[in-house]
Structures are given as structure tokens and as C-alpha cells.
Backbone bond lengths (Angstrom), bond angles and torsions (degrees), N, CA, C in turn:
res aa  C-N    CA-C-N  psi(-1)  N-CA   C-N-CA  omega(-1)  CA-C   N-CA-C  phi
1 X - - - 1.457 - - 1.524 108.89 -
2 X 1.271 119.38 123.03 1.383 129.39 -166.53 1.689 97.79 -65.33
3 X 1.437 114.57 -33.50 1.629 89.62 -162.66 1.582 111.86 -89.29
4 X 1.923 117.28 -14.14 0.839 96.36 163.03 1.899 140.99 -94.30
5 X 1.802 97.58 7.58 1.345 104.60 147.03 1.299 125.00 -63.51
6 X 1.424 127.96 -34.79 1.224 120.84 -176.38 2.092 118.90 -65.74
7 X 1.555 94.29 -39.43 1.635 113.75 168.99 1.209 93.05 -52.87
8 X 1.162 148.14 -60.12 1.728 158.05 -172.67 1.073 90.48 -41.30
9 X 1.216 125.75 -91.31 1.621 139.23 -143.01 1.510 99.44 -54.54
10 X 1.882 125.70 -39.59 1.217 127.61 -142.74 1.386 81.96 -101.89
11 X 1.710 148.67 -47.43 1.222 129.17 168.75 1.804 116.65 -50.63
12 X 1.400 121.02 -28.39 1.415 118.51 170.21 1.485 101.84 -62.18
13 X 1.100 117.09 -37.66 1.870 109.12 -154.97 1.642 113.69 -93.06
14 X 1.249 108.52 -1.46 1.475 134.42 -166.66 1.451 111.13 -110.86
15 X 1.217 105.65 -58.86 1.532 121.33 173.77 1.390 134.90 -121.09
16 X 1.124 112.78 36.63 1.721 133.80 -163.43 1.727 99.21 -47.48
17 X 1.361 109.75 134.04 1.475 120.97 171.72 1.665 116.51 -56.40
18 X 1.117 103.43 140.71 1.377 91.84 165.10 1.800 120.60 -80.90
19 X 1.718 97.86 148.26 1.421 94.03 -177.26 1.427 119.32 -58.06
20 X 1.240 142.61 0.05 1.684 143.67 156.83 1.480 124.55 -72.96
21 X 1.253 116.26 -9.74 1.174 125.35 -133.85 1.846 88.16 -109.41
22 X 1.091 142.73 133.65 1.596 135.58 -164.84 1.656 94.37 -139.90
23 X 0.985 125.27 126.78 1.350 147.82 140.20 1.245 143.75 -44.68
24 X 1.186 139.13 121.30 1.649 124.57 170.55 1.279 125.28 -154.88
25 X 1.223 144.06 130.91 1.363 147.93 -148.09 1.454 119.93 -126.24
26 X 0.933 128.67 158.34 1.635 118.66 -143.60 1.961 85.70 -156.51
27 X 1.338 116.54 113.55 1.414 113.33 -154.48 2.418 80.22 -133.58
28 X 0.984 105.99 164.47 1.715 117.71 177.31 1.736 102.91 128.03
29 X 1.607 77.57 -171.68 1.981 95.04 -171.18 1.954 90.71 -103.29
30 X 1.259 120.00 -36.39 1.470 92.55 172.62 1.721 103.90 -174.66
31 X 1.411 106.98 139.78 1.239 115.24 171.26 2.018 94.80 140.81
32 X 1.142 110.29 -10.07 1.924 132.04 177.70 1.729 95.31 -37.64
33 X 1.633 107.22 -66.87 1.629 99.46 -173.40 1.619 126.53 -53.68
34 X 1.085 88.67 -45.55 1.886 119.78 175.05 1.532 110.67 -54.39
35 X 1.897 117.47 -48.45 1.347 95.68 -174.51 1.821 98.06 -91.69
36 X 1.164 137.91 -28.43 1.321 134.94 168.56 1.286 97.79 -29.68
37 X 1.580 132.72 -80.86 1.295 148.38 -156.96 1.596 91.13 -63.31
38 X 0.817 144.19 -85.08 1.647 126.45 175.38 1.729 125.41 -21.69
39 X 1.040 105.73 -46.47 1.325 112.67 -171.68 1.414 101.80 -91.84
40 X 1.403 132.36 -35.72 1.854 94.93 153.36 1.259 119.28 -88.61
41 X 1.643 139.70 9.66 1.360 106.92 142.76 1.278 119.87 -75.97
42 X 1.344 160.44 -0.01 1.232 162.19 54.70 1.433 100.16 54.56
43 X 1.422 115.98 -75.02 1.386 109.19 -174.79 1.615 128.41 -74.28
44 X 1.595 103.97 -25.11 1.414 114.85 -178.17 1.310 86.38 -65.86
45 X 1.271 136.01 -67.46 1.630 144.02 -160.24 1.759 106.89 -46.74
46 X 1.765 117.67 -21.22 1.331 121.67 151.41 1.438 136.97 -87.00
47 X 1.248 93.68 6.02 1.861 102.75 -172.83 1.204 113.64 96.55
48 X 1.802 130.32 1.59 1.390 113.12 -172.71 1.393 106.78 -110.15
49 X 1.531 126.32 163.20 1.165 127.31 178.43 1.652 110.25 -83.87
50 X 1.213 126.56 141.05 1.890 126.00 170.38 1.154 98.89 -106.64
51 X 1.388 110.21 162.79 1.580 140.67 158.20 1.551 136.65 -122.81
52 X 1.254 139.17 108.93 0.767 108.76 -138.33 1.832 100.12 -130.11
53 X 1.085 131.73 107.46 1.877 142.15 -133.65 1.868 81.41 -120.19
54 X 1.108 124.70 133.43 1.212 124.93 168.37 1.675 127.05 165.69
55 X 1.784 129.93 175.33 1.487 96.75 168.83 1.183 142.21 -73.72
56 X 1.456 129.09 30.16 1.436 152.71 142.86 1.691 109.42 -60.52
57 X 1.336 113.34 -26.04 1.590 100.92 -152.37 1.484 122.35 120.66
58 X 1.114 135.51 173.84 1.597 135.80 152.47 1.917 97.85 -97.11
59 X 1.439 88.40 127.61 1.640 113.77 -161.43 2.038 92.01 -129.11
60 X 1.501 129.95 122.39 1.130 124.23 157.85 1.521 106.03 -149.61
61 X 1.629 114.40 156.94 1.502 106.97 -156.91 1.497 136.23 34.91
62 X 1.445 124.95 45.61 1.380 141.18 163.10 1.257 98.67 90.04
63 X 0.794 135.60 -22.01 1.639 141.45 -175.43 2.011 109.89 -84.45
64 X 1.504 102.32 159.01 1.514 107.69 175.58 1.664 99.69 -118.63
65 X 1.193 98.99 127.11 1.841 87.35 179.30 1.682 108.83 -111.69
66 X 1.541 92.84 -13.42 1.858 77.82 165.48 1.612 85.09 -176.47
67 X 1.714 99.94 154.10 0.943 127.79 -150.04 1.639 117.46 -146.49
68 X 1.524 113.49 104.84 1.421 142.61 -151.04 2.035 105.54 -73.92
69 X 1.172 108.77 -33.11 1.422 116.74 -176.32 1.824 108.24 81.38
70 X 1.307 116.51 64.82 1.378 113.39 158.74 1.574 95.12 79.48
71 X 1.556 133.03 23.62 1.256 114.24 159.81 1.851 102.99 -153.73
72 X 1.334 103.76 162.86 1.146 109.55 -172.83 1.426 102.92 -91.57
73 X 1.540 119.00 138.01 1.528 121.59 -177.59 1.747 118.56 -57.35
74 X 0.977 110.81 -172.13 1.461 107.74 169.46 1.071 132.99 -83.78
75 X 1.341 126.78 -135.46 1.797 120.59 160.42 1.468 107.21 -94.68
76 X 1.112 104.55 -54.69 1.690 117.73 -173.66 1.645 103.54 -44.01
């Protein structure tokens, strides 16, 4: 869909990641919260910090700091 490539391109060109910064996405019908939540304690247990954006909410360091209601936010 062209317009939400264009939202793409304009959150890249606006707010570009930093090059340290690594990504990962967690796609199925169920078990998504469960392996996210594993895999950054996984990472804390290596020294790195997780984040965790999803229909739970945005969740980082054991805590939920805000919370979407059963849907995942947008791009923006």
C-alpha cells in the first residue's frame, strides 16, 4: 500500500534509528508475548537493555508504561 510506504519512508527520514540500535519482530497466532518476554530476559541476562512495543502495551524493565488496549500502535 503506497500510503503506508510513504508513513515508512517519512518515520525513517524524521526519526532514523540509530546505527546500535537492532530490531526484531515476533509474527504467529500465539505464543508472540511469551517468546518476546523470554528473549529480552535472554538479553538482560547478556547485558543488553529490551523493549518491548506490542498488544500488551510498550513494556521496558519489567514494568508497562503504556498500554494500547488489544492493538498494536501504528508506525508514527
Amino acid at each position: 500500500d503506497d500510503w503506508v510506504r510513504a508513513i515508512v519512508q517519512a518515520c525513517d527520514h524524521f526519526f532514523p534509528l540509530p546505527p546500535h540500535l537492532r530490531l526484531l519482530a515476533v509474527t504467529g497466532t500465539n505464543g508472540k508475548s511469551t517468546t518476546v518476554e523470554l528473549a529480552i530476559q535472554l538479553g538482560e541476562q547478556a547485558g543488553l537493555k529490551g523493549l518491548s512495543i506490542g498488544t500488551l502495551g510498550v513494556s521496558a524493565e519489567g514494568k508497562t508504561h503504556e498500554e494500547f488496549g488489544l492493538r498494536t500502535p501504528g508506525p508514527i
